[in-house]
C-alpha positions as CSV (number, residue, x, y, z in Angstrom):
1,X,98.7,92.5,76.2
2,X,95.8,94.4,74.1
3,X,96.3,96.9,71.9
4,X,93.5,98.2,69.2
5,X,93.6,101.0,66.1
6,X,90.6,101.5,63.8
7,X,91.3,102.9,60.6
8,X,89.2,105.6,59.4
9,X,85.6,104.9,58.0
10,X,85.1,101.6,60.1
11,X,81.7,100.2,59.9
12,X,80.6,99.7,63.7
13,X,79.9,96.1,63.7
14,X,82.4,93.2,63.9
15,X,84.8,94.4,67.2
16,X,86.3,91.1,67.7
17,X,87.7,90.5,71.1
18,X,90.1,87.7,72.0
19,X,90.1,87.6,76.2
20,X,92.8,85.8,77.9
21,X,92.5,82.7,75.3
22,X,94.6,79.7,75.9
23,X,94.8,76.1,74.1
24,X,96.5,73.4,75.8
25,X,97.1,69.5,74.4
26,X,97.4,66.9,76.5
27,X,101.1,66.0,76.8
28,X,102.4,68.9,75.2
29,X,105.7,70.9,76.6
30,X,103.4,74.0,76.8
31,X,100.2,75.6,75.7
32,X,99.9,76.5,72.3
33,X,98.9,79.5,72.9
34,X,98.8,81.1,76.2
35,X,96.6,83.8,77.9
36,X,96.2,85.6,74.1
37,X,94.3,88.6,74.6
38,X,93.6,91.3,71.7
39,X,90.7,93.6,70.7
40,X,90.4,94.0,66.5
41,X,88.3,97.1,65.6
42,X,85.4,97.0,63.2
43,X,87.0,97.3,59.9
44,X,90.4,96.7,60.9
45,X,92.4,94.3,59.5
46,X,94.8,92.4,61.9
47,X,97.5,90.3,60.5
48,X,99.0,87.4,62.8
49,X,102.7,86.8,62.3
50,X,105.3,84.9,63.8
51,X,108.0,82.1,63.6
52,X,106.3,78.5,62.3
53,X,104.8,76.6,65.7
54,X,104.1,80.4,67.1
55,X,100.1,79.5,67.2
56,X,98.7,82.0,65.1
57,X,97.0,79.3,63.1
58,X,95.7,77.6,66.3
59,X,94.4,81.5,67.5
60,X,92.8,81.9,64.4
61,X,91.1,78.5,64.4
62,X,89.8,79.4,68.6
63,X,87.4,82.3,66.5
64,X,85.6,80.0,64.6
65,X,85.5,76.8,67.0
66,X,87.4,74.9,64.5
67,X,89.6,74.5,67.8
68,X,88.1,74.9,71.0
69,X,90.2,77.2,73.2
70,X,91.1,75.1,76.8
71,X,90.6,79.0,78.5
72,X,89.3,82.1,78.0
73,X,87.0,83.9,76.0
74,X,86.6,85.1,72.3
75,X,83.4,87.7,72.0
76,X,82.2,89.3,68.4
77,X,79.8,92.7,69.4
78,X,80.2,91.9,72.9
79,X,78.8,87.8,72.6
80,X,80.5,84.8,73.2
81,X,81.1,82.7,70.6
82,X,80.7,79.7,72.6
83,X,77.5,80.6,72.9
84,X,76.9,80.2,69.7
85,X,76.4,76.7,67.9
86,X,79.7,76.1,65.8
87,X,77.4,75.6,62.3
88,X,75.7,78.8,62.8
89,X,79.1,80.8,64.3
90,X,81.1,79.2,61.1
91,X,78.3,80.1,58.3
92,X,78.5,84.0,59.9
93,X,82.5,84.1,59.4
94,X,84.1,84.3,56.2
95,X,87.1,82.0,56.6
96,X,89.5,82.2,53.2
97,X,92.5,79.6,53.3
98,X,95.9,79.2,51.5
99,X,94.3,76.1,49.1
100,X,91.2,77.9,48.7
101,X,89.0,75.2,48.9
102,X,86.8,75.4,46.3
103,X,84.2,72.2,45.7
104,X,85.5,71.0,41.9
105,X,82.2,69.5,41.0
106,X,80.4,73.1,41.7
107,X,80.7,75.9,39.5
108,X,81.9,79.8,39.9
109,X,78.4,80.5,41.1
110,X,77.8,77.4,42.5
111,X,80.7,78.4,44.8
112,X,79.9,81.6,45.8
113,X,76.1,80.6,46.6
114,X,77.3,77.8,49.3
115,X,76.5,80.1,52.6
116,X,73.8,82.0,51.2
117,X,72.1,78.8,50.1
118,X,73.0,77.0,53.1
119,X,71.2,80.1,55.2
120,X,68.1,79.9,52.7
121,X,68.4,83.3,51.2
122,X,65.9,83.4,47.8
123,X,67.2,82.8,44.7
124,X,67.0,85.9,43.0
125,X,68.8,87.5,46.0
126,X,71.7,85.0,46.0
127,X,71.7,85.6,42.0
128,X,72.3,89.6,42.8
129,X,74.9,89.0,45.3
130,X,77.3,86.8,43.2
131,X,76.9,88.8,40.5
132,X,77.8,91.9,42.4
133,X,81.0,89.7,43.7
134,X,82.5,88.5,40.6
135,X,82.1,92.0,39.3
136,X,84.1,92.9,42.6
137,X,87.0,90.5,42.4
138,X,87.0,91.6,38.4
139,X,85.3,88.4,37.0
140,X,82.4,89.1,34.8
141,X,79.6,86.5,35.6
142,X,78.7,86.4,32.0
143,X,81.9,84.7,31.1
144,X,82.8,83.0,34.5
145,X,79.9,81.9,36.8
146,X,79.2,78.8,34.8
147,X,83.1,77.8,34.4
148,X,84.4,75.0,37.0
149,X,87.5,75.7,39.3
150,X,90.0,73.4,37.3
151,X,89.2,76.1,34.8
152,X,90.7,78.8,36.5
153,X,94.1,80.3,37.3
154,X,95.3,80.4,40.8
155,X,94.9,83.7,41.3
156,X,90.9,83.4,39.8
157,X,90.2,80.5,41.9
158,X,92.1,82.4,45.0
159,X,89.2,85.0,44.1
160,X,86.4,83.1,44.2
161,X,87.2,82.0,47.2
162,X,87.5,85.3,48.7
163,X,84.2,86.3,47.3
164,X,82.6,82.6,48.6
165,X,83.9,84.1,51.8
166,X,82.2,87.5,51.7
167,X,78.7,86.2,49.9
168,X,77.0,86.2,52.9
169,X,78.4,90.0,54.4
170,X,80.2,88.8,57.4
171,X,81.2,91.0,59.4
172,X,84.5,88.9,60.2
173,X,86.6,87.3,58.2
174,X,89.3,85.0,58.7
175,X,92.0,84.2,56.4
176,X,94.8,82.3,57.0
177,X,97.9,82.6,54.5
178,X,95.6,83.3,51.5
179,X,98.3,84.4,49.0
180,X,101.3,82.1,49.3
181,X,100.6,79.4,47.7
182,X,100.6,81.6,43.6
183,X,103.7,83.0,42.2
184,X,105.4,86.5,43.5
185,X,103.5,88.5,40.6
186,X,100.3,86.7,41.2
187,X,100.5,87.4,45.2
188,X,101.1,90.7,44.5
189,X,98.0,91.4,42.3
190,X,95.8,89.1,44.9
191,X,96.8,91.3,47.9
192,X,96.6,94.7,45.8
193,X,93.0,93.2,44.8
194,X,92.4,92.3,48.5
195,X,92.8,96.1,49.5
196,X,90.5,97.6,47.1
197,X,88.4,95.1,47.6
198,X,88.3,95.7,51.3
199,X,87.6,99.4,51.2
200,X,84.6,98.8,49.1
201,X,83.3,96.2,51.2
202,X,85.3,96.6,55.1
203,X,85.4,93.8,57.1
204,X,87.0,92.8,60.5
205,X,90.1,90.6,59.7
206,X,92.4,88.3,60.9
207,X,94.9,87.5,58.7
208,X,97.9,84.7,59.2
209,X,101.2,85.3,57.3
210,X,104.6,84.3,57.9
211,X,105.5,87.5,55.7
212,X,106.1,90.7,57.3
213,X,106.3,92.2,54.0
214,X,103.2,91.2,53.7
215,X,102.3,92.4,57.0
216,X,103.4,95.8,56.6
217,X,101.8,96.2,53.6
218,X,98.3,94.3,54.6
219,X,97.7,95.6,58.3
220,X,96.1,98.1,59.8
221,X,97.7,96.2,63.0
222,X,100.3,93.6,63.2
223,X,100.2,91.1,66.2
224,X,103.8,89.2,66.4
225,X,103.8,86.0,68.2
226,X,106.6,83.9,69.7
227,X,105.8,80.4,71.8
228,X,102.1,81.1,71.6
229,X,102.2,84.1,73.1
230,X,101.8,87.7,71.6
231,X,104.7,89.5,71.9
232,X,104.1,93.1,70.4
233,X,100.8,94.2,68.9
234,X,101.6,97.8,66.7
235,X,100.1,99.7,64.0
236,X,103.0,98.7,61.0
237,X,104.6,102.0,61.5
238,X,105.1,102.1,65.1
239,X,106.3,98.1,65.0
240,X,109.2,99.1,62.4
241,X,109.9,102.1,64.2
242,X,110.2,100.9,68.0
243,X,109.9,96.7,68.0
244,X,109.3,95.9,71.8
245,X,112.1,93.7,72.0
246,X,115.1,91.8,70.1
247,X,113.0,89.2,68.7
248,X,110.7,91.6,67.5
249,X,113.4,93.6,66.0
250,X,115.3,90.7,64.4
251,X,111.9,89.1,63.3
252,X,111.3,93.2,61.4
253,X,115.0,92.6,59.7
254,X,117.8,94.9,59.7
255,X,116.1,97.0,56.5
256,X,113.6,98.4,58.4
257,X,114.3,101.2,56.8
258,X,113.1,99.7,53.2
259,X,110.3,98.2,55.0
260,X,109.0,101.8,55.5
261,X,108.3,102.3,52.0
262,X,105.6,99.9,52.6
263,X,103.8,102.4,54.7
264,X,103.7,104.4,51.5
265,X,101.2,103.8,48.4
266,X,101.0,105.7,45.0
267,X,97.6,107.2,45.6
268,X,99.7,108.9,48.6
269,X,102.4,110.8,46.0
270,X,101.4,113.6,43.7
271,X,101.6,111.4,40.0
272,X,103.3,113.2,37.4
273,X,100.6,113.9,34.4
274,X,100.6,111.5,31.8
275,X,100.9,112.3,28.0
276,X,97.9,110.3,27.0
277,X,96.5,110.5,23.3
278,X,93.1,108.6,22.7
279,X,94.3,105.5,19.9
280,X,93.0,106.4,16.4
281,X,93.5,110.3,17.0
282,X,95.3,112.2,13.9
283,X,98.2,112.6,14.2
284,X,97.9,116.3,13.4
285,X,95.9,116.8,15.9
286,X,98.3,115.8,18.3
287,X,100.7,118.1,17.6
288,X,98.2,120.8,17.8
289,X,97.9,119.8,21.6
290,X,101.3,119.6,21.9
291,X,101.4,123.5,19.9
292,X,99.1,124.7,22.4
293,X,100.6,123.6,25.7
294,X,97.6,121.0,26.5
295,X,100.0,117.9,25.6
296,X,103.8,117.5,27.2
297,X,104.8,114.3,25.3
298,X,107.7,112.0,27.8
299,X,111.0,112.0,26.4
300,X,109.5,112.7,22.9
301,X,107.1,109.7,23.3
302,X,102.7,110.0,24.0
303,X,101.1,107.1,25.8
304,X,97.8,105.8,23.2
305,X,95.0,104.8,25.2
306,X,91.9,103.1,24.3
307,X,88.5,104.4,24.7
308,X,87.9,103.7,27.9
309,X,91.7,105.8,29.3
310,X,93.7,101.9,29.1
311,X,97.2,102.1,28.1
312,X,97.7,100.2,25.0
313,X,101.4,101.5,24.4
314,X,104.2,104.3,23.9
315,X,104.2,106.0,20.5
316,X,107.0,108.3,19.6
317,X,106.5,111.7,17.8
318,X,108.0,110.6,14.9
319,X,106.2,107.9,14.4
320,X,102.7,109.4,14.8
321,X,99.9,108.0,12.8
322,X,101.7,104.6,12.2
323,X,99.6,101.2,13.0
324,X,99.2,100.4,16.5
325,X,102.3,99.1,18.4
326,X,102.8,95.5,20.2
327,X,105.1,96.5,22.8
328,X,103.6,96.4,26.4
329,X,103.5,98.9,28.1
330,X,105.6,98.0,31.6
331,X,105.0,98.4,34.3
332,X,101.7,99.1,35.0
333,X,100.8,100.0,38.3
334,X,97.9,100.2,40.8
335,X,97.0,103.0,42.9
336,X,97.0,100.7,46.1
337,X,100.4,99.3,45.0
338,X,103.0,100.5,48.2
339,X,106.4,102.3,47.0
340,X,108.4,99.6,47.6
341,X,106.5,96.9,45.2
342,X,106.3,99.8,42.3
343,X,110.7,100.6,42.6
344,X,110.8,97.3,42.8
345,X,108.7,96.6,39.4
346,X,110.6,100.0,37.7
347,X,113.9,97.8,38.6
348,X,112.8,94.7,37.1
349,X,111.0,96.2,33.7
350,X,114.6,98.8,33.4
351,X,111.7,101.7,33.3
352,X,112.4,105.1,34.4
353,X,108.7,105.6,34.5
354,X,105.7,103.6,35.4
355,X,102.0,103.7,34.1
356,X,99.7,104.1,37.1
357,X,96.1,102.8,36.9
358,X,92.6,103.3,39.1
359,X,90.5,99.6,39.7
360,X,89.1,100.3,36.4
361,X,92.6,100.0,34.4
362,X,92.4,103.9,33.4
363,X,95.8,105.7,33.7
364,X,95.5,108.2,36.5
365,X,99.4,109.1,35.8
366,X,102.6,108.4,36.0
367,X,105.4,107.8,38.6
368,X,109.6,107.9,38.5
369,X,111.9,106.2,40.1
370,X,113.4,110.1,41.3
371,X,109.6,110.7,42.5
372,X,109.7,107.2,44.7
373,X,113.7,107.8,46.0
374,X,112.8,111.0,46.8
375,X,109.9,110.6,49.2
376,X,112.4,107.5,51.4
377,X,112.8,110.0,54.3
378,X,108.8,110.3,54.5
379,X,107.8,107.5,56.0
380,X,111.4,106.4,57.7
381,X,110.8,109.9,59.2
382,X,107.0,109.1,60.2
383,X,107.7,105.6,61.9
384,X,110.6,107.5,63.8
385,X,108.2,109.8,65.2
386,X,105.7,106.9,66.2
């Protein structure tokens, strides 16, 4: 079974091909995976899902030789990768992995500049390129290339080691359940951070998860396997919207229908204009904006920004001119986030509104529960017509 989608923009190298591939071990009831075959556009990212003991771990391994596959063939731009030595093939794939894997005794940097150093790249040319990472992943090198990993959160070490796993530009990348081993709120950042980061810098992924929230939310195509064999490969709408079989369908869940708003990210609804007033403005000043129609404050409340458009918190009219607040402002929410993550995060913070930001952390505007419920039938109605 093959089936292939490239989303729009794809660079033109990194088609990964998986031919027939089969892994068998000796004594085993049956192969672990059997007569796999699927072609990954450049630039797509291909997310491998499936009950535990399904292989998707083992077919992921097969494209880097850390298992060789018993039959079959695995090609990246048309070559084999047996035909490549498995040092060479490994240092050319960025392979990111649930416990990251970072070497304790190295630094940030030190991190990052493992494949580059190992291919003999010049110094000031590995310098450039983890700076340019840590900038990318939102760690400033200034504070954080000379920290150690045990000095890190979870979701900054998780980071580093997606940036270890770009620092040489592969044009692959292999990842294999990156995000669940940090809390719900830290997975969700790390996988919002992951998307931004990947149409800046677009790779060809494969991606193991044993989420298909995740899934739905991650892929550009989602391959579900069953007794090491693929059993449906689908763009996520056309997979919610007409699953191949039963075990695809119960493997989706019943709420296929909620899953849909997963299809659906902010930066795809018009935002509602936010009431934003620069912190430190007079308060007079205000209310002449407000006078002439250039200011419509929120249920009698402006949002102060700093200088650079954050949201710092909600101030109301009659309160203008006061010393800055210490309320947070909740939630705040990316552009990437999908529809179903941001009701979810209205829910949880009892907002009718949320703040949404750009990558910088600038408000861009604001969206309602109303705006959210409203748009349901849009991509319910899209998978439908798969």
């Amino acid at each position: 079974m093959t089936a292939s989608a490239a989303p729009a923009g794809a660079p033109r190298a990194g088609v990964l091909e998986l031919r027939g591939i089969s892994k068998r071990y000796r004594g085993a009831p049956r192969d672990a995976v059997a007569e796999l075959s699927l072609t990954v556009p450049a630039g797509a990212v291909c997310v491998l899902i499936g009950p535990s003991g399904c292989g998707k771990t083992t077919a992921l391994k097969m494209v880097n030789r850390l298992i060789e596959p018993s039959s079959g063939e695995i090609l990246i731009d048309g070559v084999s990768v047996r035909d490549r030595r498995p040092a060479d093939l490994r240092r050319e794939i960025g392979y990111v992995i649930q416990q990251v894997g970072l070497l304790p005794h190295l630094t940030v940097f030190a991190n990052i500049a493992t494949v580059p150093k190992l291919l003999g790249w010049p110094k000031d040319r590995i310098r450039t390129r983890a700076d340019e990472l840590m900038r990318l992943i939102g760690l400033e090198p200034e504070e954080y290339a000379h920290r150690y990993p045990a000095e890190l959160s979870g979701g900054q070490q998780q980071r580093v080691g997606l940036a270890r796993a770009l620092a040489a530009d592969p044009p692959v990348m292999l990842m294999d359940e990156p995000f669940s081993a940090v809390d719900p709120i830290t997975r969700e950042r790390l996988q919002n951070d992951f998307l931004r980061l990947h149409r800046q810098v677009p790779k060809t992924v494969v991606f193991v998860s044993h989420d298909i929230d995740e899934a739905v939310k991650m892929a550009d195509l989602v391959a579900v396997m069953d007794g090491g064999r693929l059993i449906q490969c689908a763009p996520p709408a056309e997979l919610l919207s007409a699953p191949a079989n039963s075990f695809v369908a119960d493997f989706v869940g019943a709420d296929r229908t909620l899953k849909g708003l997963s299809l659906v990210r902010l930066e795809d609804l018009e935002l509602a204009p936010a009431p934003l007033v620069a912190e430190g403005t007079p308060a007079e000043s205000v209310r002449e904006r407000i006078a002439a129609g250039a200011l419509r404050p929120l249920e009698d409340a402006v949002l102060v920004t700093d200088e650079r458009g954050r949201p710092r918190y909600w101030r109301a009219m009659d309160r203008l001119g006061e010393p800055a607040g210490t309320a947070r402002v909740e939630p705040v929410l990316d552009r990437v986030t999908t529809l179903r993550d941001a009701l979810a995060a209205l829910f949880e913070a009892g907002a009718a509104y949320g703040v949404v930001v750009d990558g910088d952390g600038a408000c861009v505007g604001l969206v309602g529960v109303d705006a959210i419920t409203g748009s349901l039938r849009g991509p319910v109605a899209r998978s439908e017509a798969a």
